[in-house]
Short mmCIF file of the C-alpha atoms (twelve columns), coordinates in Angstrom:
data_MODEL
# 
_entry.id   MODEL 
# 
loop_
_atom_site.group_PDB 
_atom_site.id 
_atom_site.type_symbol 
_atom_site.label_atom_id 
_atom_site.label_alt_id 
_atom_site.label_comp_id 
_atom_site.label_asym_id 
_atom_site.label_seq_id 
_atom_site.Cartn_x 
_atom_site.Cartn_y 
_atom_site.Cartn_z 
_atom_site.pdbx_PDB_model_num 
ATOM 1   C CA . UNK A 1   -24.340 -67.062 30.013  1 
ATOM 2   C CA . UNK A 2   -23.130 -65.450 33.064  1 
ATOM 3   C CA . UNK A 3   -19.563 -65.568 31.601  1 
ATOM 4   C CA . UNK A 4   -21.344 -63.535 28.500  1 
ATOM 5   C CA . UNK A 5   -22.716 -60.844 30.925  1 
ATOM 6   C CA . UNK A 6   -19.859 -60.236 32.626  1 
ATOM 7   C CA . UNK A 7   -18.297 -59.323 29.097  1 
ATOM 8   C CA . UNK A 8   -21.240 -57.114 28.118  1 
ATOM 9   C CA . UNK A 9   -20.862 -55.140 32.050  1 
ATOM 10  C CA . UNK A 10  -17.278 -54.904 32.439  1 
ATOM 11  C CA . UNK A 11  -15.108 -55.295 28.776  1 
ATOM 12  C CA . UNK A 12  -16.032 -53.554 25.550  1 
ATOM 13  C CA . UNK A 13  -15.792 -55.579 22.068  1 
ATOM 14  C CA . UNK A 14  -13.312 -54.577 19.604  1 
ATOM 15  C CA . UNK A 15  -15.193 -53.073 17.982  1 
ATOM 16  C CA . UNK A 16  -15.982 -50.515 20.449  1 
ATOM 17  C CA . UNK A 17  -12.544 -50.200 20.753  1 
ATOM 18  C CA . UNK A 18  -12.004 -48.945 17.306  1 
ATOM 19  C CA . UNK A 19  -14.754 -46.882 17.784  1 
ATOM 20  C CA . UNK A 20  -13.886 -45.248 20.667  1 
ATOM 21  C CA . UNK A 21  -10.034 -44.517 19.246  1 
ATOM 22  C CA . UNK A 22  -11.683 -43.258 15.647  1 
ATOM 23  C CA . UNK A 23  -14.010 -40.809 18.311  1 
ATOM 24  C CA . UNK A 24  -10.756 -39.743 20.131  1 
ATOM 25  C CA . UNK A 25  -9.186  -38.778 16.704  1 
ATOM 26  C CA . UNK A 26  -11.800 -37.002 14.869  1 
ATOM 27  C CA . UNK A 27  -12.624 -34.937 18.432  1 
ATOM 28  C CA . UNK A 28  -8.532  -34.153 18.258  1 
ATOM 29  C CA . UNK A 29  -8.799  -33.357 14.759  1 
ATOM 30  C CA . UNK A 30  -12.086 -31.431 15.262  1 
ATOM 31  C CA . UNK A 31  -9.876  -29.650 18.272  1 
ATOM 32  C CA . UNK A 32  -7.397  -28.755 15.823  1 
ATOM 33  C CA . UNK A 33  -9.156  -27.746 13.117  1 
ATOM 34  C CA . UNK A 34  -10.938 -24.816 15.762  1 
ATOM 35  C CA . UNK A 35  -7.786  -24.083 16.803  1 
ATOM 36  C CA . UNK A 36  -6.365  -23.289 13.297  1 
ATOM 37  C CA . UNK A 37  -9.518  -21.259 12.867  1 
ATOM 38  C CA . UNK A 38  -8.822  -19.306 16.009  1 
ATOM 39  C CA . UNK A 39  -5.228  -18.364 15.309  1 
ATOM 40  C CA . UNK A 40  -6.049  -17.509 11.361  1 
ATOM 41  C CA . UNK A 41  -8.674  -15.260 12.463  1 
ATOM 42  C CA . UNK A 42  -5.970  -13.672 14.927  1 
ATOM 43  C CA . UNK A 43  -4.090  -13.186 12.080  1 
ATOM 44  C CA . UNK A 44  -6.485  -12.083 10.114  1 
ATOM 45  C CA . UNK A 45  -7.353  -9.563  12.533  1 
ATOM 46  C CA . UNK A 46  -4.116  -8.177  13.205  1 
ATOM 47  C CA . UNK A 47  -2.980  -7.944  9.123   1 
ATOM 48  C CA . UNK A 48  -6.108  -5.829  8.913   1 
ATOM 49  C CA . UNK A 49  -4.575  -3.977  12.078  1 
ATOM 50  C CA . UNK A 50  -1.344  -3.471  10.312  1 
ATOM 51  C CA . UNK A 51  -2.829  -2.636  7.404   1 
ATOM 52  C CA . UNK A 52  -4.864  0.041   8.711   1 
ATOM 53  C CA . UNK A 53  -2.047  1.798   10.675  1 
ATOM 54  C CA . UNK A 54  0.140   1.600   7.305   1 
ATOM 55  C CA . UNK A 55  -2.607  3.280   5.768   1 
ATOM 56  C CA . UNK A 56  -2.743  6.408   8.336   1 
ATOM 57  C CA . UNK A 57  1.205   6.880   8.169   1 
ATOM 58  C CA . UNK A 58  1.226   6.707   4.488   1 
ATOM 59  C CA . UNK A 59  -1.840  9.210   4.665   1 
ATOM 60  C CA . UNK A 60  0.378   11.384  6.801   1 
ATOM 61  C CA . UNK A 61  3.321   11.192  4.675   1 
ATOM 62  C CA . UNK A 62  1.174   11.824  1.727   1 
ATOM 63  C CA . UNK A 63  -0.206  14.706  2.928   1 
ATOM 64  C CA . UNK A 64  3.484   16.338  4.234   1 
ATOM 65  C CA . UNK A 65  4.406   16.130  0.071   1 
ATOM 66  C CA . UNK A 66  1.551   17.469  -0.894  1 
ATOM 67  C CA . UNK A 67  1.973   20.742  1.013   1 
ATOM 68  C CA . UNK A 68  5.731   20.528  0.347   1 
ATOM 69  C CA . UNK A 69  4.570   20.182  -3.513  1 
ATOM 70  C CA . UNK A 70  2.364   23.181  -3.041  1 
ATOM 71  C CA . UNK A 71  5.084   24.919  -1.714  1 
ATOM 72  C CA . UNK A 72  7.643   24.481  -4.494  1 
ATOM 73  C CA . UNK A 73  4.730   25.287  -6.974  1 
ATOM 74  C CA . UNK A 74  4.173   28.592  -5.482  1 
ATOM 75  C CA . UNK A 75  7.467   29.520  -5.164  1 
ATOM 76  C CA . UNK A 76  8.251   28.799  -9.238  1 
ATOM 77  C CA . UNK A 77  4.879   30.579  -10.285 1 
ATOM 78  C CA . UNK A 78  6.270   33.458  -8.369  1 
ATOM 79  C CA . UNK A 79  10.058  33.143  -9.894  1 
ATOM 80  C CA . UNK A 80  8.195   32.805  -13.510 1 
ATOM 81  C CA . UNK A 81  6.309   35.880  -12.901 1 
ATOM 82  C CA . UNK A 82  9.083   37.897  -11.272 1 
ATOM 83  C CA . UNK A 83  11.098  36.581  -14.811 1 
ATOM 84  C CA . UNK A 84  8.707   38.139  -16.717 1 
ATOM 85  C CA . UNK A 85  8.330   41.009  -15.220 1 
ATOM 86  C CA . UNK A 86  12.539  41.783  -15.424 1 
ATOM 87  C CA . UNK A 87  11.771  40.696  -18.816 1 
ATOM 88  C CA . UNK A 88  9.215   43.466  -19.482 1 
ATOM 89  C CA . UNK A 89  10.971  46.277  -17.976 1 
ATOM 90  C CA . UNK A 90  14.308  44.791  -20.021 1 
ATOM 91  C CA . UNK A 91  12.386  45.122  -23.406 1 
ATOM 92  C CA . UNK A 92  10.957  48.655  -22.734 1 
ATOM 93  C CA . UNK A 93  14.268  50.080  -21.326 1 
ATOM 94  C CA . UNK A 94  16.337  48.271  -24.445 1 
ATOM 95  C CA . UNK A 95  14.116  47.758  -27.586 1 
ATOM 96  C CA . UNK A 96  16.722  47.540  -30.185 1 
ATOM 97  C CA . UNK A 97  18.499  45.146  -28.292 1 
ATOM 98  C CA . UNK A 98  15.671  42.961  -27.438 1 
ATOM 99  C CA . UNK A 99  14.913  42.685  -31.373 1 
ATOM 100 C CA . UNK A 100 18.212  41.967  -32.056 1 
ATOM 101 C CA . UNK A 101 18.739  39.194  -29.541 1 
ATOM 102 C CA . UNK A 102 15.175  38.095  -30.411 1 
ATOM 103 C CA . UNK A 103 16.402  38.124  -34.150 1 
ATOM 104 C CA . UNK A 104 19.498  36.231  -33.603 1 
ATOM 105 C CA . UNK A 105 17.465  33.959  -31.527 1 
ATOM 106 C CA . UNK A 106 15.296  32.728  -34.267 1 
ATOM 107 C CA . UNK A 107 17.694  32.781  -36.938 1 
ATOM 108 C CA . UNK A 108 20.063  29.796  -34.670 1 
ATOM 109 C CA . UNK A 109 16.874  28.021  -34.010 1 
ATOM 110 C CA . UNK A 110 15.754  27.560  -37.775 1 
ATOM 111 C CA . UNK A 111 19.039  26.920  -38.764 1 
ATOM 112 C CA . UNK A 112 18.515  23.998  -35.624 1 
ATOM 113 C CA . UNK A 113 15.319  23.228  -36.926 1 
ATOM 114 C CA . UNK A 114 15.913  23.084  -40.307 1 
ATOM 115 C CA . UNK A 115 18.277  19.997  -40.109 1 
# 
């Protein structure tokens, strides 16, 4: 009897053993499991980071086009209406030639056309 409390005090069964190792390796693989969660959540964090900062440069690149668009749109309204004008003052100053032209114009065309 005394031999059997000694072993109940001082040693642990095998099966505590197993226990005790099985404890160890689910609190490791609890450990690592929090630690995965950690580090995707950093990464999670800093994609949305990136993402964000993509998003203001391509907002700032979009917005140098569009005024460069703008720009270029301007400038060929105001060729188109400065060719129309020249084109106006043309016809009145030469009518007979503007017909003519006009004329010979139309006639090339419906011959294009016409094929």
């Amino acid at each position: 009897m005394a031999d059997q409390n000694q072993m109940d005090q001082g040693s642990t069964s095998p099966s505590q053993v197993g226990k005790t190792a099985e404890e160890n390796e689910a609190q490791q693989t609890g450990s690592a499991v929090t630690d995965a969660q950690g580090k995707l959540q950093s990464s999670k964090t800093h994609a949305r980071q990136a993402a964000e900062d993509l998003k203001s440069a391509a907002g700032v690149i979009a917005e140098e086009y569009r005024g460069k668009a703008e720009q270029a749109w301007d400038e060929a309204k105001d060729r188109a209406r400065t060719f129309q004008q020249d084109a106006d003052q043309y016809v009145r100053a030469n009518p007979t030639k503007s017909v003519v032209t006009a004329l010979g114009i139309g006639f090339v065309l419906g011959l294009i056309f016409r094929r």
